[in-house]
C-alpha positions as CSV (number, residue, x, y, z in Angstrom):
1,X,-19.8,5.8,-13.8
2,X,-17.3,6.9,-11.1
3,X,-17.7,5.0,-8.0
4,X,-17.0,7.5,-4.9
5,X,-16.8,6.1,-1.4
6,X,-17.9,8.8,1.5
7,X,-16.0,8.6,4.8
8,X,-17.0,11.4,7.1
9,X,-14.3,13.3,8.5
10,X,-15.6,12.6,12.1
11,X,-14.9,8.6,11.7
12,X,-11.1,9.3,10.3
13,X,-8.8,8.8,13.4
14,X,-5.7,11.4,13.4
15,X,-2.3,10.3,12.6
16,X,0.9,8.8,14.3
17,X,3.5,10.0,14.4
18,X,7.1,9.6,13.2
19,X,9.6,12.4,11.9
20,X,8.2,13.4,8.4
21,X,5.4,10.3,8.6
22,X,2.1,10.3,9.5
23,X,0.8,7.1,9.8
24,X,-3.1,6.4,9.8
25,X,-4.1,3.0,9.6
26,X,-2.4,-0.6,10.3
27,X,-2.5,-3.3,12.6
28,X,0.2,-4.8,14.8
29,X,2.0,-6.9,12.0
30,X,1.4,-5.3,8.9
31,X,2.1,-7.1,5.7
32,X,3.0,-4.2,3.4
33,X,4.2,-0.7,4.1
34,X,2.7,1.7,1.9
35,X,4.5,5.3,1.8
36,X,2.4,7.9,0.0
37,X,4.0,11.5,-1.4
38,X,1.5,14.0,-1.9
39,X,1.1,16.5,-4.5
40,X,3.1,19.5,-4.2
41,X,1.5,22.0,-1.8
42,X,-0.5,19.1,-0.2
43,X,0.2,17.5,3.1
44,X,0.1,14.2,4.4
45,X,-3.8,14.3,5.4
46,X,-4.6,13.8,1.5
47,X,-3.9,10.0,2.1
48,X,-6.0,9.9,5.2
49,X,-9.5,8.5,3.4
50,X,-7.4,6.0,1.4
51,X,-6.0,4.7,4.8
52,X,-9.8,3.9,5.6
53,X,-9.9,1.6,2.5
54,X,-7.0,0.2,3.1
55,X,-7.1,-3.3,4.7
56,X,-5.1,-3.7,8.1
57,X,-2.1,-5.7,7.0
58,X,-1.3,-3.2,4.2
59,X,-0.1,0.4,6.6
60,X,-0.3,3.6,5.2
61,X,2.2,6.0,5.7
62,X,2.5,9.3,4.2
63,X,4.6,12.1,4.1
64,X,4.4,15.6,5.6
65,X,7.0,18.2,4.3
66,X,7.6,21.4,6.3
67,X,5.4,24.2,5.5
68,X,2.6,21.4,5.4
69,X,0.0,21.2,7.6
70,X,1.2,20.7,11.1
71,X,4.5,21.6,10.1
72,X,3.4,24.7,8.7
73,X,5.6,26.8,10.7
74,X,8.8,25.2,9.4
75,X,10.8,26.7,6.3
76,X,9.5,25.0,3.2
77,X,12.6,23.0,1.7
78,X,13.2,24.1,-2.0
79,X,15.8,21.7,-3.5
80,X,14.9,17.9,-4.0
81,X,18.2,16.9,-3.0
82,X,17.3,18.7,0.5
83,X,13.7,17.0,0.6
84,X,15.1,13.4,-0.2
85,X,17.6,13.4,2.7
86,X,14.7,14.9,5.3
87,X,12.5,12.0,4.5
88,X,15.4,9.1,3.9
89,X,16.3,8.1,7.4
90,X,12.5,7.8,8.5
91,X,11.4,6.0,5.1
92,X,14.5,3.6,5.5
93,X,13.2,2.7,9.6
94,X,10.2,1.3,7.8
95,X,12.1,-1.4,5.9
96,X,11.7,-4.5,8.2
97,X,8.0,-4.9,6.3
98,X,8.1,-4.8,2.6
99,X,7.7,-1.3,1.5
100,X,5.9,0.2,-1.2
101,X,6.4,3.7,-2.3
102,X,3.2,6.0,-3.9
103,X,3.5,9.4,-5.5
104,X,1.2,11.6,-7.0
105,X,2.3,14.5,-9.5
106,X,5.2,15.9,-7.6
107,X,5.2,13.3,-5.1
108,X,5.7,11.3,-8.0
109,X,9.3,12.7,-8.5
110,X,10.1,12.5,-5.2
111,X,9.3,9.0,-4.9
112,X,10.9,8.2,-7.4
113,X,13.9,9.6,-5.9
114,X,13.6,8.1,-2.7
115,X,13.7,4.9,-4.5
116,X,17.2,5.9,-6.0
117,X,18.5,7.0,-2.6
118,X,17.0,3.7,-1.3
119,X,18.8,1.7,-3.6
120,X,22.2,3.5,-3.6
121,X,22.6,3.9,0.6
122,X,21.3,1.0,1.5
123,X,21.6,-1.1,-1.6
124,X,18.1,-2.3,-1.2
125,X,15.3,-0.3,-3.2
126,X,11.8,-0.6,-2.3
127,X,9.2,-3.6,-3.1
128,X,7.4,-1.6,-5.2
129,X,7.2,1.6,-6.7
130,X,3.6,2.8,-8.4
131,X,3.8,7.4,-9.5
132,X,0.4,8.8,-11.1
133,X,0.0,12.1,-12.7
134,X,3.8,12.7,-14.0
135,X,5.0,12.3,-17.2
136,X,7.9,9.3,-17.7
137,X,10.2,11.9,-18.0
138,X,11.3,10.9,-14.4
């Protein structure tokens, strides 16, 4: 038995906004910074229901590529190298919280390579790192 959990569209605020993030939930003082990568071809919106079930001291951030969404009239970036660095400098300003990183099929590899960058600029990767639908062949 799945258990599905219906938000209606019309409840879901609309995101903030920060460089490549969209942020859709959190209070003041969040505990946790979660930072979701969506699937390739998706945008950041995919994460907006989870943001709903989310409670307030864990923030939800999540990632919007050009050519995605709102950014749809931006040139798409084709090299991961190119996609990291877009999305560094905005993913390391989040860093004063402890930060989670999520990623789903492709935004499972680049997650994982956000980590790596993390880890080698800064010398600090992030709290946590959780991928789905992507083999271990990271």
């Amino acid at each position: 038995m799945a258990l599905t959990m219906r938000i209606p569209d019309t409840q879901l605020p609309g995101p903030d906004r920060r460089g490549s993030l969209r942020r859709y939930n959190g209070g003041p003082r969040p505990r946790v910074r979660l930072v979701c990568f969506p699937w390739c071809g998706a945008g950041a919106s995919v994460y907006r229901k989870l943001a709903r079930c989310l409670p307030d001291d864990i923030e939800l951030w999540a990632v919007q590529l050009p050519g995605r969404e709102d950014r749809f009239g931006e040139n798409r970036l084709l090299r991961m190298e190119h996609v990291v660095d877009h999305v560094f400098d905005d993913i390391a300003a989040l860093r004063d919280r402890p930060l989670i990183l999520f990623g789903h099929s492709m935004g499972a590899l680049v997650a994982y390579r956000v980590a790596l960058a993390l880890q080698a600029r800064s010398g600090r990767e992030p709290d946590g790192l959780v991928v789905s639908g992507y083999g271990p062949r990271l």
